[in-house]
C-alpha positions, 0 to 999 in steps of 0.5 A, a space after each residue: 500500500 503506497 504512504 500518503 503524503 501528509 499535505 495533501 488534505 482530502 474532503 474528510 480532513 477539511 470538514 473535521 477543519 472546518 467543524 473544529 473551527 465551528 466549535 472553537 468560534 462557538 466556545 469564543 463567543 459564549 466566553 464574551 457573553 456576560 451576564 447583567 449583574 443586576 438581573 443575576 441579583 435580582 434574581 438571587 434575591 427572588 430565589 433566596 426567599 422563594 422557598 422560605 416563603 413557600 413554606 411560611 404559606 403552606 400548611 403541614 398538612 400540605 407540606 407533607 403531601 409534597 414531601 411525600 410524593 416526592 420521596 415517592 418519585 425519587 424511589 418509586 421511578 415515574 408513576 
């Protein structure tokens, strides 16, 4: 079997070029992208009284048949 040179690039070499190209622009410009400062606390500030919120709200009654649905999904699987 004769050797390939290796500067001779085929179709195949190209496009595994241009894809890796692809990926790297993509990489790239999700590294410039910046979140607002302002939205990420607002957000935080939303999300660190959600959950407290929600159980000042409930009754204990209704907190436990959330709770127990979900520990019988986390063991039970889909049903």
């Amino acid at each position: 079997m004769p050797k390939r040179s290796s500067s001779k690039r085929t179709l195949r070499d190209e496009i595994a070029l241009a894809t890796l190209r692809q990926v790297i622009r993509q990489t790239e410009n999700e590294k410039r992208r910046k979140k607002n400062p302002a939205a990420v606390a607002l957000g935080r500030l939303g999300g660190l009284k959600g959950g407290k919120a929600r159980a000042v709200a409930l009754s204990a009654k209704r907190r436990r048949e959330i709770a127990q649905k979900a520990a019988r999904k986390r063991w039970h699987g889909k049903a």
